[in-house]
N, C-alpha and C positions, 0 to 999 in steps of 0.2 A: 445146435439150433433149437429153440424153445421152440414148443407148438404156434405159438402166434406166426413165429418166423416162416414156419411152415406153411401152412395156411397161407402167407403172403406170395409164396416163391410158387403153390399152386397155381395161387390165382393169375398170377401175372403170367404161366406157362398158357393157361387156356386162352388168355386176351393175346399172346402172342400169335399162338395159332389160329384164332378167330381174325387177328390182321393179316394172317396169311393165307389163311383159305377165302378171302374175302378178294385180295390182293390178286389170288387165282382167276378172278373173272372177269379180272380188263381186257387180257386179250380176245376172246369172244366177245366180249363188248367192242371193242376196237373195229374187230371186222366186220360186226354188224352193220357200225357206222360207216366204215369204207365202202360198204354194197349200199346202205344207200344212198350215199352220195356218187354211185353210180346208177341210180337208178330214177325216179320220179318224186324220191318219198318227200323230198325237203327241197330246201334253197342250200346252194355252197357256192364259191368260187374257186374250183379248183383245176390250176394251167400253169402256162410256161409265164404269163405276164400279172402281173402283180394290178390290183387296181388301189386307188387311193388311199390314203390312210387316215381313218377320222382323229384320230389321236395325233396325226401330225398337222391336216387342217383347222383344231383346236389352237395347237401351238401356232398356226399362223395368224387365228386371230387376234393372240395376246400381242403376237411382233406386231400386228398392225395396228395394237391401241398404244402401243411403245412409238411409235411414228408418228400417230394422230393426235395423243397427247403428248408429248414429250415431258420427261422428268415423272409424271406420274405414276406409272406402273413399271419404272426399274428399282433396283435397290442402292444403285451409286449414285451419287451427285450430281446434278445437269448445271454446269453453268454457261459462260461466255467463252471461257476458257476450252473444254471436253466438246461442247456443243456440236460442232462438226464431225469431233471424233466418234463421237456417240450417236449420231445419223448417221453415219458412213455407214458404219458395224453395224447396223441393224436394216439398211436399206438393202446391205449385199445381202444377209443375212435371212431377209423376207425375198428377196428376187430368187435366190440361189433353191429354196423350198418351195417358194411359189412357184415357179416355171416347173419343177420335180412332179409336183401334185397333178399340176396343168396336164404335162406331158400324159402323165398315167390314166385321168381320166379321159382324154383324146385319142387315148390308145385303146383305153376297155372301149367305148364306144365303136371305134371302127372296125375292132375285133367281133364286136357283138353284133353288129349289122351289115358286117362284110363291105363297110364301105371301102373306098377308092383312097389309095393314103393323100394321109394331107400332110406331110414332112411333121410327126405329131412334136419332137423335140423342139426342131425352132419353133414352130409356132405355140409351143408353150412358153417359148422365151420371150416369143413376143406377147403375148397375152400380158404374163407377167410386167416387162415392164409395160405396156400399156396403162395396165392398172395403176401401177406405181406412179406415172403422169399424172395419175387423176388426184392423187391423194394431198398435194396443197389445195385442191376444189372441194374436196371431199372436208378439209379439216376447217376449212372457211366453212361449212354448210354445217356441219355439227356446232360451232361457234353458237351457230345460231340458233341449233337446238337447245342446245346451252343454256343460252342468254332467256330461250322461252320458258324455262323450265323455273328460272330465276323469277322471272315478270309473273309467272303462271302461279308461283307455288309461296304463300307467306312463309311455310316451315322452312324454306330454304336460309339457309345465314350464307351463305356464299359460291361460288360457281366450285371448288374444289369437292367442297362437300357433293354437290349432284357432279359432276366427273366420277368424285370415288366410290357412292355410294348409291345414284339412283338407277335401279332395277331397266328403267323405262331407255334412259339414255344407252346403257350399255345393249341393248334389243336395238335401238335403232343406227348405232353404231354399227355393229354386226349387220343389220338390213341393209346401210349404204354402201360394204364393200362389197359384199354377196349378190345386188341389185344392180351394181358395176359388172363385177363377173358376167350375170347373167346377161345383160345387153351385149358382153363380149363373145357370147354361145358360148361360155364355158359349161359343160356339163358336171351335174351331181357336185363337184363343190358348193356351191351357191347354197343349197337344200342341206346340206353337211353343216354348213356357217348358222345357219339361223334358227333350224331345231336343235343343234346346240344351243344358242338363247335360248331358245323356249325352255330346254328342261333347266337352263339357268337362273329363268326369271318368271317363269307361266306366265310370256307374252308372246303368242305366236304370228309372227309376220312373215308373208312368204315374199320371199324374194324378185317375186316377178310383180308384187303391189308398187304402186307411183305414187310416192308420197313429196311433197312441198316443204319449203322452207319455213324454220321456226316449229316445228311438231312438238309437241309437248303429250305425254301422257302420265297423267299425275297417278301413283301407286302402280298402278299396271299391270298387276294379278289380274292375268285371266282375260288378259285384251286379245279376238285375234282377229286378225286383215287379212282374206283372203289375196290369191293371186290377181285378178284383174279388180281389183280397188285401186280406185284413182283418187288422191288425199289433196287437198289445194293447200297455200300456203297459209300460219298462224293459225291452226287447228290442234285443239285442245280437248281430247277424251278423258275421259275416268275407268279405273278398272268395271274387268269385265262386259266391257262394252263389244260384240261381237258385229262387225261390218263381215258378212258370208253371203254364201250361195244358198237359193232355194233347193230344197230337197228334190231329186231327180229320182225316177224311175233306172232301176240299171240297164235297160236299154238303149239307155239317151246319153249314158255319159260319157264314149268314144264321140258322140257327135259334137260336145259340146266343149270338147279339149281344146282351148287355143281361144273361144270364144269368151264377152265379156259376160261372168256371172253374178260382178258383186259390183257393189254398189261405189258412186260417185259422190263426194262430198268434198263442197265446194271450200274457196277462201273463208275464213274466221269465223266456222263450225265448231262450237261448244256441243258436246255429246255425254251424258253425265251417265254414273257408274247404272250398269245390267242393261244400258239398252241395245237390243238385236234390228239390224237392219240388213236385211235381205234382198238380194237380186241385182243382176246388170240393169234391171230397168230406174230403179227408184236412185234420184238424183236428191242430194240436200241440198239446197241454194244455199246462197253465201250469206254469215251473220245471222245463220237460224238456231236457234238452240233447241236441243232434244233432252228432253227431259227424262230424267231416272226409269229404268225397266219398260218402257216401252217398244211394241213389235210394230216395226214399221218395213212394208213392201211396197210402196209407190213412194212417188215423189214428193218433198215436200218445197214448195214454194221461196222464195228468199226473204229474210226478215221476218220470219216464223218463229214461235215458242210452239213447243210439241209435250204437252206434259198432259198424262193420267189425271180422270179425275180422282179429287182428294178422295180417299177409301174411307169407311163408316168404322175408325177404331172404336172396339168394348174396354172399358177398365171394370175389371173389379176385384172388390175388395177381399182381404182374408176371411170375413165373416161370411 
């Protein structure tokens, strides 16, 4: 072996031993983390009962856009012919993981609060199909999100294109089954469903907002709708448009859980990109438009235009 050789068969000796004196210190690392997950230091879940799976509540969103759109987000062919076959297979297929998920978080919950059993399997089964009832109402209502998205948007060439590609629809898709759930008290699923949109789209809508027929959000970066916003029908924002809560002191905000903090915005509200509107008090009446970047905390009237005066821009020159 020539020197270079040498030299190599060194060096590769010391990186070995460097991966194994290094290797040496998982287990002390291991048990560190064991004590403290017996003790204050962190959050874990660790038991005999399993709680839900984000990674499988993901998976049931896609089954449930494979139901809601049909043909669009599989990779085989949907026609007259399969049509049935290919509902059957994906209805058991969304019932048989949906009720699973149901089940487990019915169970963390009653485990976690010592409640009173509630037979948590069947009634995950029933939850499940419950939902599953709703989802010709639920695909009629998207329709119409649809169809606004069309009317709303000139860049649009066709309803396919915003199914496959608009950020906005696929957030409010997700908000309508999640916003089901939640009216069925299912817990932590719901909240699972829709900050998945969010980190998918940067549009966050909580699941427990009331939103109307025909919603339209054009772009949608950056939109978010708090929990008790209440949305009327043929409403149409712009990114980054924020409907929230006003800022609370921390001692205020056990009191005000459950209570209404965000705002009300009536039938055929145009709300145009950066405007912040704040608090359960301030109502937009119906057909008002709110104009770009503006902070609004009261009410605004109906058949209102709400816009900033025009700002004093400077130009100047290279010279």
């Amino acid at each position: 072996m020539d020197k270079l050789g040498a030299l190599q068969v060194e060096r590769c000796k010391t990186e070995v031993k460097a991966d194994l004196d290094s290797r040496q210190e998982i287990p002390e690392i291991v048990d560190r983390l064991i004590k403290s997950c017996r003790g204050q230091e962190g959050f874990d879940h660790v038991g005999p009962e399993p709680i839900p799976s984000r990674e499988a509540v993901i998976d049931l969103i896609h089954r449930g856009c494979r139901l809601l759109y049909p043909g669009y987000f599989n990779r085989t062919r949907v026609d007259e012919t399969n049509l049935g076959f290919y509902l059957g297979q994906e209805a058991v297929a969304l019932f048989e993981d949906l009720s699973q998920q149901i089940t487990l978080s019915l169970r963390h919950e009653c485990l976690r609060y010592g409640l009173p059993c509630i037979h948590c399997q069947a009634r995950g089964q029933e939850e499940a199909i419950r939902l599953m009832r709703e989802l010709p109402r639920l695909r009629a209502l998207l329709a119409k999100d649809v169809r606004a998205a069309y009317e709303g948007d000139p860049a649009a060439k066709g309803y396919d294109e915003i199914i496959f590609c608009y950020p906005g629809l696929f957030a409010v898709t997700v908000y309508r089954l999640a916003h089901q759930l939640l009216k069925q008290e299912v817990p932590l699923l719901p909240r699972i469903m829709t900050e998945y949109a969010h980190s998918q789209t940067g549009i966050d809508i909580h699941p427990g907002a009331r939103i109307g027929e025909s919603f339209f959000m054009d772009h949608g970066t950056g939109v978010v709708i708090g929990e008790t916003t209440e949305i009327g029908d043929r409403v149409r924002i712009y990114q980054g448009v924020t409907l929230g809560a006003l800022s609370l002191p921390r001692e205020a905000v056990d009191s005000l859980r459950g209570q209404k903090r965000h705002p009300t915005v009536q039938d055929d509200v145009i709300i145009y990109a950066g405007a912040t509107i704040l608090g359960g008090e301030a109502v937009i009446g119906a057909r008002s438009v709110i104009g770009g970047n503006v902070w609004i905390t009261e009410s605004v009237p109906p058949d209102t235009k709400v816009f900033l005066k025009k700002p004093e821009l400077i130009y100047k020159g290279s010279s």
